[in-house]
Phi, psi and omega in degrees: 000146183245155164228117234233101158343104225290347186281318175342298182293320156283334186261027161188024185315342151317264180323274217328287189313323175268018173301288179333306172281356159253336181273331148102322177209149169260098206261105192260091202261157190228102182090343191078053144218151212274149183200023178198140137267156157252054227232130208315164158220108182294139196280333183278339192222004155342274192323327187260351163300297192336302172320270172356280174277359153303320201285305184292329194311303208307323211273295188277015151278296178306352166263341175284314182292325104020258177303343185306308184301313194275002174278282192280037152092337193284017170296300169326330228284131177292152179311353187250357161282333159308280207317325180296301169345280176307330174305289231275333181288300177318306180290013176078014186254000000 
């Protein structure tokens, strides 16, 4: 994978694309830290890539909040300490 400036990227979307048919993806940095992909799409399944990397976001968040739990522990907690927990968050304490 490659990464590309985002000004670059904007002055030369000619280069950026045909980048694109050999590298498959573009990693676009602002200051030099990545803040985008860029990656190719067919005008017929466009609609079912977008799905696709909503879906994988959704996949690496629910794996990050995951290790987060097993870092603070809450991975242990028994079912009746979640409940108190949603008790105690519901009532606002």
């Amino acid at each position: 994978m490659k990464f590309m400036a985002a000004g670059e990227f904007g002055a030369n979307t000619a280069h950026a694309r045909r980048r694109l048919e050999t590298e498959r993806a573009i990693v676009l940095t602002l200051r030099g830290k990545p803040f985008a992909l860029v990656t190719p799409v067919e005008a017929d399944t466009a609609e079912e890539y977008v799905a696709a990397v909503r879906q994988a976001r959704a996949g690496l968040a629910i794996d990050r909040m995951r290790k987060s739990a097993r870092r603070a522990g809450l991975d242990k907690m028994t079912m009746e300490e979640i409940d108190a927990l949603i008790t105690r968050v519901r009532k606002g304490n």
